[in-house]
C-alpha positions in Angstrom: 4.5 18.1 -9.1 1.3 15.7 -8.5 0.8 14.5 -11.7 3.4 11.7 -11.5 1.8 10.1 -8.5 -1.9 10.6 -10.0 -0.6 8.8 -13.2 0.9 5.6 -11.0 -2.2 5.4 -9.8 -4.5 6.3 -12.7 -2.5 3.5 -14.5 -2.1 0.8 -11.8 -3.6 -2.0 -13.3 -1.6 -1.3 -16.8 1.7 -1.1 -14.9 1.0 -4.2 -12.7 0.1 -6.4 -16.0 3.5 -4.8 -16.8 5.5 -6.3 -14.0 4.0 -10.1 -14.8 5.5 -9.8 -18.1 8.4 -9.3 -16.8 8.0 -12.3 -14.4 7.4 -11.0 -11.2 4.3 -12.0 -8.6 1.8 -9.8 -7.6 -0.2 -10.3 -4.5 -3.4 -7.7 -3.8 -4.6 -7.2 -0.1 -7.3 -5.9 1.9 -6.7 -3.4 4.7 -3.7 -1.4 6.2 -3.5 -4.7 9.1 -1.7 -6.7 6.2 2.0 -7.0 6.6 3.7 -5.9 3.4 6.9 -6.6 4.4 6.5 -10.0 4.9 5.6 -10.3 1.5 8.0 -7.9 -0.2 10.5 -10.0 1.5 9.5 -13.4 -0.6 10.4 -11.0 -4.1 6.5 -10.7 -4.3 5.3 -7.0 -5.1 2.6 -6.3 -2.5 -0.6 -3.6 -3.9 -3.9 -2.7 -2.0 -7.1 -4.0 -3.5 -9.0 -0.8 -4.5 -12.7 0.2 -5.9 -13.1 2.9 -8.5 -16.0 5.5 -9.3 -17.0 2.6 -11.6 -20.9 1.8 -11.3 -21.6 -1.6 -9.3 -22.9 -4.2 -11.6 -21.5 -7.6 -10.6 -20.9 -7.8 -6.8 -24.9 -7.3 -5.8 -25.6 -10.4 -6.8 -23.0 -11.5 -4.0 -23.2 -8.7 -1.8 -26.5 -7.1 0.0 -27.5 -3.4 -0.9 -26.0 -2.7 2.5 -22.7 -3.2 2.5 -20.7 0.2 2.2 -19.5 1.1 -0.8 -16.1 0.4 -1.0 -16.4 -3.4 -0.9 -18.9 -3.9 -3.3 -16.7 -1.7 -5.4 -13.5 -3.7 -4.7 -15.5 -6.9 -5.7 -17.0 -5.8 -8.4 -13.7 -4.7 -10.0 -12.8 -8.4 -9.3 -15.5 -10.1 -10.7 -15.0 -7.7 -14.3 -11.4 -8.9 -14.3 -10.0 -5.6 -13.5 -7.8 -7.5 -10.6 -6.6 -10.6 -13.2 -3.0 -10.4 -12.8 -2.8 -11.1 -9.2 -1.0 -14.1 -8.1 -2.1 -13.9 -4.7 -4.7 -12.2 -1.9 -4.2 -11.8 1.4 -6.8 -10.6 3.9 -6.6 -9.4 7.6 -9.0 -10.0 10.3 -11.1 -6.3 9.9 -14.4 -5.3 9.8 -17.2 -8.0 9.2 -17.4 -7.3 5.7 -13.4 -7.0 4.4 -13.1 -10.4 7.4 -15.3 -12.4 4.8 -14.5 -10.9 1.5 -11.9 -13.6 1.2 -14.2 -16.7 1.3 -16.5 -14.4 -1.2 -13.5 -14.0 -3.9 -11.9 -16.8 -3.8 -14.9 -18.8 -4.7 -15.7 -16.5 -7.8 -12.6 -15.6 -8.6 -9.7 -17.3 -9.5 -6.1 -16.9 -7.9 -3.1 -19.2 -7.0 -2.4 -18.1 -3.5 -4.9 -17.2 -0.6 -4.4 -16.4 3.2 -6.0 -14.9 6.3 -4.5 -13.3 8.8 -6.3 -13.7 12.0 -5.9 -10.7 13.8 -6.6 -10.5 17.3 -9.0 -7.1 17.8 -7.0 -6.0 21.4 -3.7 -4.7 22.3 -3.0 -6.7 25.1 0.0 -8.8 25.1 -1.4 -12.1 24.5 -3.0 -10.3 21.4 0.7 -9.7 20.3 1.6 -13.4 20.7 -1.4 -14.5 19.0 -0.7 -12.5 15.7 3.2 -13.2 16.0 2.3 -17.1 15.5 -0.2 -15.5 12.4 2.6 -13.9 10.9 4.5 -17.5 11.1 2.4 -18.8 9.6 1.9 -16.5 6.7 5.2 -16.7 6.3 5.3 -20.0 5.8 2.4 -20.1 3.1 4.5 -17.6 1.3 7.9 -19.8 1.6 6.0 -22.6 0.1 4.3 -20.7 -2.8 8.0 -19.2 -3.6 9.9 -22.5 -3.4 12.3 -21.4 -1.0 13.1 -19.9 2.7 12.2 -16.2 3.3 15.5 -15.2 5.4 15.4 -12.6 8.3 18.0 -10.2 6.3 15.2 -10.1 4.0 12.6 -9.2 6.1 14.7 -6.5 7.9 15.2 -5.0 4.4 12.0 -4.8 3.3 11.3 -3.4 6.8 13.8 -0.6 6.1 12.5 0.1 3.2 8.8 0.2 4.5 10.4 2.3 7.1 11.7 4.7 4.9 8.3 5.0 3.1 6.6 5.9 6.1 9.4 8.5 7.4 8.5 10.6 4.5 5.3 10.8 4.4 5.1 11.7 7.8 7.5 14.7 6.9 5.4 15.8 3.9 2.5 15.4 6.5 3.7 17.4 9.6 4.9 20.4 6.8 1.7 20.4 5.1 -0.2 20.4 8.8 1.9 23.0 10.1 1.7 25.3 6.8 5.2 25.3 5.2 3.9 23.2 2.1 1.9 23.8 -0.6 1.0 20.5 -0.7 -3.0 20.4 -0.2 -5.4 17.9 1.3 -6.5 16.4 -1.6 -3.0 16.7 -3.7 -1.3 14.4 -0.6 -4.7 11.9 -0.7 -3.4 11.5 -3.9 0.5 10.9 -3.1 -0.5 8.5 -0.8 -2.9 6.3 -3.1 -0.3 6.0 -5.1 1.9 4.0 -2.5 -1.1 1.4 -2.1 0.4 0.4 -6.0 3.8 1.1 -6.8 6.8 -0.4 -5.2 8.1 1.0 -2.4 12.0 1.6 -3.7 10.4 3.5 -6.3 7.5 4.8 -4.0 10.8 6.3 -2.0 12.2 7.7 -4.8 9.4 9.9 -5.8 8.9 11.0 -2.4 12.4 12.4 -2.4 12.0 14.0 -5.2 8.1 15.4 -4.1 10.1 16.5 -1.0 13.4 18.5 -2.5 10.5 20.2 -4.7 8.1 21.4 -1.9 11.3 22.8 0.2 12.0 25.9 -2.4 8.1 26.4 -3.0 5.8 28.4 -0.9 2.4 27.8 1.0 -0.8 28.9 -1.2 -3.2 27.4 1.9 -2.6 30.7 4.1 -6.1 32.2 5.0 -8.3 29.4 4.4 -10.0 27.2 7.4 -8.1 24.6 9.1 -9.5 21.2 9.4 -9.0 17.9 10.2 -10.7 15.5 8.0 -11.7 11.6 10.0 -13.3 8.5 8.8 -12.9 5.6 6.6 -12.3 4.3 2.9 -13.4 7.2 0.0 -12.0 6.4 -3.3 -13.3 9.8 -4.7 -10.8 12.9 -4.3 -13.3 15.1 -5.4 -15.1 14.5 -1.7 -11.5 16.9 -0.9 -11.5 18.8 -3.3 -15.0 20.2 -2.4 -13.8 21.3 0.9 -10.9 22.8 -0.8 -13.7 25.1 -3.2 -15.3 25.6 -0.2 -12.3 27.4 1.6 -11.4 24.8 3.3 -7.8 23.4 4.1 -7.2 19.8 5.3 -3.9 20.2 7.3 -4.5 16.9 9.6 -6.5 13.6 9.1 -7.7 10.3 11.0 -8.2 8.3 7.7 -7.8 4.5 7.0 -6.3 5.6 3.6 -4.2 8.3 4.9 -2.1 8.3 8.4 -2.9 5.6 9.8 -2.0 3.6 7.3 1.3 5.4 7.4 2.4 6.6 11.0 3.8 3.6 12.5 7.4 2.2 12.3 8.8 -0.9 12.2 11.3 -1.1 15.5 14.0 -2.7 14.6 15.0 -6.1 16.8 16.5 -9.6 16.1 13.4 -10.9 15.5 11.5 -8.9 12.5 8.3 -11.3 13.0 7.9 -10.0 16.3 9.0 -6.4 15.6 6.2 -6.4 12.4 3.7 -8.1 15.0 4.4 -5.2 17.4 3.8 -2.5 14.8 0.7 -3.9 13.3 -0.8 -4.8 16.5 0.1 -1.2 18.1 -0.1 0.9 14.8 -3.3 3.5 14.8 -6.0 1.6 15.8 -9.2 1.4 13.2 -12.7 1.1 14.8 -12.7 -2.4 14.4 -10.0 -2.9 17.2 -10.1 -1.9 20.1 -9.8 0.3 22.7 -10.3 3.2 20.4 -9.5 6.0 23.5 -5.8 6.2 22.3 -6.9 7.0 18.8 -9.4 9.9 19.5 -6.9 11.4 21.9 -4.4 11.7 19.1 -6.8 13.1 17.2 -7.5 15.5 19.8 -3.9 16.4 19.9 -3.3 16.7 16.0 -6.3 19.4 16.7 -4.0 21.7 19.0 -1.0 20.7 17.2 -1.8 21.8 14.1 -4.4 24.7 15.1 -7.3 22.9 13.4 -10.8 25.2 13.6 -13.5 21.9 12.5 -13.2 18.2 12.0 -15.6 16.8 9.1 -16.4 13.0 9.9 -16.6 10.8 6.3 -17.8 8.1 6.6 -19.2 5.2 4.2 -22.6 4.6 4.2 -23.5 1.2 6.1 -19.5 1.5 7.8 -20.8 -0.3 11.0 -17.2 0.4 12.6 -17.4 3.6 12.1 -20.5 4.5 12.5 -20.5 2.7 15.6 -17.5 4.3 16.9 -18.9 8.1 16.0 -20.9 9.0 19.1 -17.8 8.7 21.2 -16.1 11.0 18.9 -19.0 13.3 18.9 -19.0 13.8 22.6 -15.0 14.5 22.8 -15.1 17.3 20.0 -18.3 18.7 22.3 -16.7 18.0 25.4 -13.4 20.3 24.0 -15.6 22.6 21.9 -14.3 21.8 18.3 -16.8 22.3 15.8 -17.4 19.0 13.6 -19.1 17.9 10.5 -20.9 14.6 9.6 -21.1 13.2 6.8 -22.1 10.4 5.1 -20.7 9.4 1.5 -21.1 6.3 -0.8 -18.1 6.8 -3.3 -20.1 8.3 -6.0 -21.7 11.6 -4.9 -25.0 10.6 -5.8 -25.7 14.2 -3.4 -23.2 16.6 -4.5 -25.1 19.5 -4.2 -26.2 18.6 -0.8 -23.0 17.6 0.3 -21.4 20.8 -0.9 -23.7 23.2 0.1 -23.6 21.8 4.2 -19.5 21.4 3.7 -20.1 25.3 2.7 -22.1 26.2 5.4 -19.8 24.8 8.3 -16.8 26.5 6.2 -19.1 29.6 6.8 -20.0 29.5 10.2 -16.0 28.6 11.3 -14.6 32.0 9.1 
């Protein structure tokens, strides 16, 4: 049922090498603030700039020792040649370290097309208008790179089809919170990696077909501790899996790989620059916009919603948004008595015995 999602990804590099033979462009991007539409609409195949469980060897001579992780796994992977094929990268105005990883690659590593997106960090309304005139211009970048207009019947198209992505996974998501799938935590993670790399008219497809399966199957998650899983970037599944051994059963999550990247739609309006600004500027905030209040609160209702016992925080070691951003979470689960988790993970669990035996113990304590 999972396998064909954990092979798309498994193989992602393979199958994008595929696609250039045939002729097509490939842009990579950093962070769920890029708009993929935009560039699905100038015929370009859009696919988010991962890290593996690969060991670090190139990036620390361009990276300090403390930077998280994920980015000095993402360049690294870049600077092996992993990432060759792209024709493009595009960047979004983040966290300090994703804001300057453009400058960083680009100088070391070769690619035709580059662009940032200055994102404003609020939600107000000049905000908006800021990142609509961003969007303009990123759109115009991409209309000289192609040789030709991008048309707004394209964009609404690729907006649909976005759309559409989105739409399902939020059904697989609300059945698997409110325990009518047998979908687990770490079986979705997976599902949804795999639409960071495979186009999303085939993404759709296979969500379908995920979906007409799961509707004649039957929960196996009964009995086992509800929780709600929060934090950042992890490219390791295993980190799930764990609190799956453990008894665990992730029905809900705040994660930048999971529904936040997801949740939002595209409204649409005659004007799908503004309609993609308003999305991406009011989408699930990360903790490098702000205010984060709204987030937390939806967090706080995914808890009731979906009878969550615990919330385990995961966060990269050295995430300053994150880890900045944790003491206010902290004092809401206190403040409504939910019983949470920290912990602190650098891809490769270096402490896997540690980490399993305190995921254990708070499994304990909630049965």
């Amino acid at each position: 049922m999972i396998a064909d999602f954990q092979e798309r990804y498994a193989k992602r590099h393979e199958l994008a090498r595929g696609w250039k033979k045939e002729g097509k462009k490939v842009f990579g991007y950093f962070c769920g603030y890029v708009p993929e539409e935009l560039i699905d609409a100038a015929g370009i195949i859009p696919i988010r700039i991962l890290g593996s469980l690969e060991k670090v060897t190139l990036a620390d001579s361009h990276l300090q020792s403390f930077i998280c992780a994920f980015a000095r796994s993402c360049l690294d992977q870049g600077l092996k040649g992993t990432y060759d094929y792209l024709d493009g990268v595009v960047v979004s105005k983040t966290c300090d370290i994703v804001r300057n990883m453009l400058g960083i690659w680009s100088r070391n590593i070769h690619v035709p097309f580059t662009a940032y997106i200055g994102a404003p960090a609020k939600r107000t309304e000049l905000a908006r208008e800021c990142l609509i005139e961003e969007f303009k211009v990123l759109r115009a970048k991409l209309e000289e790179f192609i040789g030709r207009s991008i048309d707004d019947d394209s964009i609404n198209q690729s907006i649909e089809t976005y759309n559409q992505s989105r739409k399902l996974l939020r059904e697989l998501y609300e059945l698997r919170g409110e325990g009518n799938s047998p979908l687990s935590g770490s079986d979705f993670y997976h599902v949804v990696k795999a639409g960071f790399v495979t186009p999303k008219k085939k993404y759709n497809e296979m969500l379908s077909s995920l979906k007409s399966e799961l509707s004649s199957s039957k929960s196996s998650q009964n009995g086992r501790i509800r929780l709600l899983v929060s934090g950042s970037t992890f490219e390791d599944v295993n980190i799930l899996k764990m609190i799956e051994e453990a008894g665990g059963n992730v029905v809900a999550d705040d994660l930048c790989v999971g529904s936040r990247y997801f949740w939002d739609i595209v409204k649409p309006a005659s004007d799908p620059v503004r309609s993609l600004a308003d999305r991406y500027q009011m989408r699930i905030t990360c903790p490098c916009k702000h205010p984060s209040d709204e987030r937390l609160e939806r967090m706080m209702e995914e808890v009731k919603k979906y009878r969550v016992q615990g919330v385990i925080s995961i966060v990269q070691k050295y995430c300053d948004g994150h880890l900045f951003e944790y003491p206010y979470m902290r004092d809401l689960l206190q403040k409504n008595n939910i019983p949470f988790l920290y912990l602190e993970t650098e891809d490769r669990l270096g402490e896997e015995g540690q980490f399993k035996t305190r995921v254990q113990a708070f499994i304990e304590m909630l049965g």
